[in-house]
C-alpha positions as CSV (number, residue, x, y, z in Angstrom):
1,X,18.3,-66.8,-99.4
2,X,15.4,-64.8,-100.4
3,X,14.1,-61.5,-99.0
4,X,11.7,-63.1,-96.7
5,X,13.9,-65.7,-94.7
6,X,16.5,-62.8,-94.7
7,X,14.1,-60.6,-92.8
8,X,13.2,-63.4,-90.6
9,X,16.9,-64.0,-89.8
10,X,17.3,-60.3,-88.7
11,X,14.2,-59.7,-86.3
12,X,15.5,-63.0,-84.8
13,X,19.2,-61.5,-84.2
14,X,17.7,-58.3,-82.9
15,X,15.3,-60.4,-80.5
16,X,18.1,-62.1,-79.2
17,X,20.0,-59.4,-78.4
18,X,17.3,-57.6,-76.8
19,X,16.5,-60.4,-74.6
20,X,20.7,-60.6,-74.1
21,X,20.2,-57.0,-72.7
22,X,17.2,-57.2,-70.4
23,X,18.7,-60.2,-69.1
24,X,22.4,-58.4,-68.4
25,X,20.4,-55.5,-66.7
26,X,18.2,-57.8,-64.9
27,X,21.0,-59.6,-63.3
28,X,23.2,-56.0,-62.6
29,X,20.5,-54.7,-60.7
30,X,19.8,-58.2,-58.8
31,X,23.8,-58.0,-57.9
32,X,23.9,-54.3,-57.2
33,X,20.7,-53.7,-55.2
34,X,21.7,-55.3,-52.2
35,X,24.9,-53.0,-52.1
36,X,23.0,-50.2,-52.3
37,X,20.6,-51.3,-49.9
38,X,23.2,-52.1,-47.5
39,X,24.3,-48.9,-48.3
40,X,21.2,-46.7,-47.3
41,X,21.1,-49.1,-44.1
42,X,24.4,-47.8,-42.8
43,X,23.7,-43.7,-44.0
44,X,20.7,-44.1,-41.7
45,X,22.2,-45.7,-39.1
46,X,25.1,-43.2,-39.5
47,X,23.0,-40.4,-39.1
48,X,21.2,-41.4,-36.2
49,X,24.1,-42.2,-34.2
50,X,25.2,-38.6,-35.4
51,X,21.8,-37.1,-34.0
52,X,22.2,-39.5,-30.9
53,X,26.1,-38.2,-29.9
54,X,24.8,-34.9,-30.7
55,X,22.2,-35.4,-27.6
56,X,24.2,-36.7,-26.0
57,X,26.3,-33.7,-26.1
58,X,23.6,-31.0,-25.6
59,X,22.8,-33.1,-22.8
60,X,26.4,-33.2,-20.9
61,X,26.7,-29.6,-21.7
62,X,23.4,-28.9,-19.6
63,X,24.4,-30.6,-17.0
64,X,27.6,-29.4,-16.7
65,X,26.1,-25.8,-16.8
66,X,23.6,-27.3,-14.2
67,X,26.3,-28.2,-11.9
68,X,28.6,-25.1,-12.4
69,X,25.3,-23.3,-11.3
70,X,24.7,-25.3,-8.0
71,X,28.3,-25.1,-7.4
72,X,28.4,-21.1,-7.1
73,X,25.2,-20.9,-5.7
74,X,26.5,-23.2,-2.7
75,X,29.5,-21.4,-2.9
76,X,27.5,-17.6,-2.3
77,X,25.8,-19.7,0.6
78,X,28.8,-21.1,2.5
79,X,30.2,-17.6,2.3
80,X,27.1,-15.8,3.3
81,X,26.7,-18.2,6.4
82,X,30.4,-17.7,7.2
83,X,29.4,-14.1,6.9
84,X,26.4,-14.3,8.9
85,X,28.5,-16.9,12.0
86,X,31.0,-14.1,11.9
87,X,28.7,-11.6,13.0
88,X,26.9,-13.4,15.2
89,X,30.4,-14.3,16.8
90,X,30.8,-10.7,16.6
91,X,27.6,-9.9,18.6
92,X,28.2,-12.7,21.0
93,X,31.9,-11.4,21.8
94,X,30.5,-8.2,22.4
95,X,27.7,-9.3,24.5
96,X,30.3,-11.6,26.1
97,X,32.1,-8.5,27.1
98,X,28.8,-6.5,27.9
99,X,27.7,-9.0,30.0
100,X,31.4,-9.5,32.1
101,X,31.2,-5.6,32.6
102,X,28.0,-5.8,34.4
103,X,28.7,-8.8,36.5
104,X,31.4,-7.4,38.0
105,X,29.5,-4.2,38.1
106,X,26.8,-5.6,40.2
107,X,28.7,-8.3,41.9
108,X,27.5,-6.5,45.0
109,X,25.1,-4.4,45.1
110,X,25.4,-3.9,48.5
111,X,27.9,-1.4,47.8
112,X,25.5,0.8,45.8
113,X,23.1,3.1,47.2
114,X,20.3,5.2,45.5
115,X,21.1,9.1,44.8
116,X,17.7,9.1,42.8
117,X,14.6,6.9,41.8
118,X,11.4,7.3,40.2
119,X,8.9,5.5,38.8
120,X,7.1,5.3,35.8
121,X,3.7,3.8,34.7
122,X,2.2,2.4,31.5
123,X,-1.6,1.7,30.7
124,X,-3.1,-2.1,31.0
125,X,-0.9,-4.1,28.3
126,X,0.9,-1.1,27.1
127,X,4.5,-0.6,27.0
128,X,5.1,2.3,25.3
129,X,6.2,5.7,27.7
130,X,4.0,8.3,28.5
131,X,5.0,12.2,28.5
132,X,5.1,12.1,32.3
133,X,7.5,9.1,32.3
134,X,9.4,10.5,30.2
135,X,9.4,13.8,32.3
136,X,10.5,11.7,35.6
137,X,13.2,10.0,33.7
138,X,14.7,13.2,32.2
139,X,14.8,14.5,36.2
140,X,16.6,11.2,36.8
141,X,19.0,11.2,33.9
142,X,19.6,15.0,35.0
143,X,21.9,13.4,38.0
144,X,24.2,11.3,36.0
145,X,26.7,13.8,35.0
146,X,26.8,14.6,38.8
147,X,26.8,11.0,40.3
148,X,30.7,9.0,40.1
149,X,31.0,5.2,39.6
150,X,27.2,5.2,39.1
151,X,24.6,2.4,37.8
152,X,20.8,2.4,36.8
153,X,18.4,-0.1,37.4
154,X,15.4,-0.8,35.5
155,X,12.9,-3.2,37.1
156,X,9.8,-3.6,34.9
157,X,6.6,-5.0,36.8
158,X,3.6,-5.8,35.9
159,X,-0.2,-6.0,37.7
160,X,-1.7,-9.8,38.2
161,X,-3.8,-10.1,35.2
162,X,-2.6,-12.7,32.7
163,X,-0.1,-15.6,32.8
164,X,3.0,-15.1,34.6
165,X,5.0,-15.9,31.3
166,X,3.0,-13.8,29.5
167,X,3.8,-11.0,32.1
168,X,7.4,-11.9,33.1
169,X,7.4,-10.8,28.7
170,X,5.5,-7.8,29.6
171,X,7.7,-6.5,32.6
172,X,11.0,-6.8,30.2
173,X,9.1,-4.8,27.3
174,X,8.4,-2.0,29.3
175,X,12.1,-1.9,31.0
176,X,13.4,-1.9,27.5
177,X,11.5,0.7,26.8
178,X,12.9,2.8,29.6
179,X,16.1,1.5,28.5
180,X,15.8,2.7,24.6
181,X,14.9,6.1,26.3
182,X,17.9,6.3,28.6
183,X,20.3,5.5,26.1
184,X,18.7,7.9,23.4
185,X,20.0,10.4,26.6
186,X,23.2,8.9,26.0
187,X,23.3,6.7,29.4
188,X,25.5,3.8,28.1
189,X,24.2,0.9,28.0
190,X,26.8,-0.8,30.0
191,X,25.8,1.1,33.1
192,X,22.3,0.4,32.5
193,X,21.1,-3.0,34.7
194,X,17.5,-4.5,33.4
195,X,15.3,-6.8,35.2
196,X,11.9,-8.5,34.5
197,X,10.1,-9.1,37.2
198,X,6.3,-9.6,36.3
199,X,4.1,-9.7,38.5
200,X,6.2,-10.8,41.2
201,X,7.2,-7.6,42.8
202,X,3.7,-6.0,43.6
203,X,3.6,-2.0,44.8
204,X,0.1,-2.5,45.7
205,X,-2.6,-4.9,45.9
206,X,-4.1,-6.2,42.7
207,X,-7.5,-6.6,44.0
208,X,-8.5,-3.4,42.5
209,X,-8.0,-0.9,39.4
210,X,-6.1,1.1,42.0
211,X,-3.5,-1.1,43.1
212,X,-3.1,-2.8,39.6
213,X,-2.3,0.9,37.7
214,X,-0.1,0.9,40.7
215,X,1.6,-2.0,39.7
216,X,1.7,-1.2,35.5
217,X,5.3,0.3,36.0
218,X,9.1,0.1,36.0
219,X,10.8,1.5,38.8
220,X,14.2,2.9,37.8
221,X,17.4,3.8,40.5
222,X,20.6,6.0,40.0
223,X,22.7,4.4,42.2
224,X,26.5,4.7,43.0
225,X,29.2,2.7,44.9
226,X,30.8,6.5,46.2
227,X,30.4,7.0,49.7
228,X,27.6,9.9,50.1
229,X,30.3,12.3,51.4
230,X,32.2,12.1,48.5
231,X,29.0,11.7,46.1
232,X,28.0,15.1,47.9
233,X,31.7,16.9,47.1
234,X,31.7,15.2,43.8
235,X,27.8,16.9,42.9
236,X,28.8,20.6,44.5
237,X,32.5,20.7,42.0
238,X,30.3,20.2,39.0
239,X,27.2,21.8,39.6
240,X,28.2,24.2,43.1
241,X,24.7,26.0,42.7
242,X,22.9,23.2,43.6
């Protein structure tokens, strides 16, 4: 074999073996490529589902927080309206009791009779006390410490202008006022008996600006169930200069 055909021979086996190569690689990638495609597939799937059980999580963890939050908020309610029924119970009981005291008080006033009364007045749609009312009611309160088994009665009135709701209102703010003032004297309030009456119980015709200032007032009563002779022995032991 000369030179020439032995070259030829060579570049052939290399060629060959070349094209052996490419081809083994060519068919190790077509067999491996789908594994690792398949591969890729799942670690993205993996991860999402990761990401999507981690939302999940944050999720039930919010609303678990949400609902232990609603749970002591309705809890602080339910105890501050069992807080707030007690003491309207409370205020009930006691007026309950307030109101039992003066029934049986006044369950017949035709036992009581006046040891002093007076009168005091208030400007058109005013219920607020003047200094002379307040002068006339500290005369008044003067005689409780001297007066047994005793009661006051405010009556508020009121002249004919406006609705007789409106005024029937009107009559009770101005006898509460009286009544605020007593008890600042420390008259208790259990011996104090308020009526509204409006403009039902008229002094004096409201046909003029007369008769209607007449009629702007509350007319207050010390009376006492005591028979006068002993009201009158009971007055001269505690005060005997009268």
């Amino acid at each position: 074999m000369n030179l020439k055909s032995s070259v030829t021979v060579l570049l052939a086996g290399a060629a060959l073996m070349f094209s052996s190569g490419c081809a083994t690689k060519n068919y190790t990638r077509q067999q491996t490529q789908p594994i690792i495609d398949k591969s890729n597939e799942l670690d993205a799937l993996t991860a999402k589902n990761t990401n999507a059980i981690r939302d999940v999580d944050t999720r039930a963890q919010q609303g678990i927080q949400g609902v232990n939050q609603k749970t002591s908020e309705a809890d602080q309610k339910a105890a501050d309206a069992r807080t707030r029924a007690d003491q309207a119970q409370s205020l009930a009981t006691q007026a309950s009791t307030r109101v039992d005291s003066l029934t049986s008080q006044v369950a017949n006033l035709d036992n009581y009779h006046p040891v002093v009364e007076t009168s005091v007045h208030f400007a058109f749609d005013k219920a607020n006390l003047t200094p002379k009312a307040k002068e006339a009611l500290d005369k008044l309160v003067a005689e409780v410490p001297n007066t047994r088994g005793y009661l006051v009665v405010v009556e508020g009135d009121t002249d004919s202008v406006g609705s007789a709701a409106y005024n029937y209102k009107l009559s009770e703010r101005r006898a509460d006022a009286v009544v605020q003032y007593l008890a600042g004297k420390d008259v208790p309030a259990r011996k104090i008996y308020i009526i509204g009456l409006g403009k039902d119980k008229a002094a004096a015709p409201n046909t003029n600006a007369e008769g209607r200032a007449e009629n702007r007032r509350v007319d207050v009563r010390l009376m006492t169930n005591v028979q006068n002779t002993q009201a009158s022995a009971q007055g001269a032991a505690t005060n005997p200069n009268r």
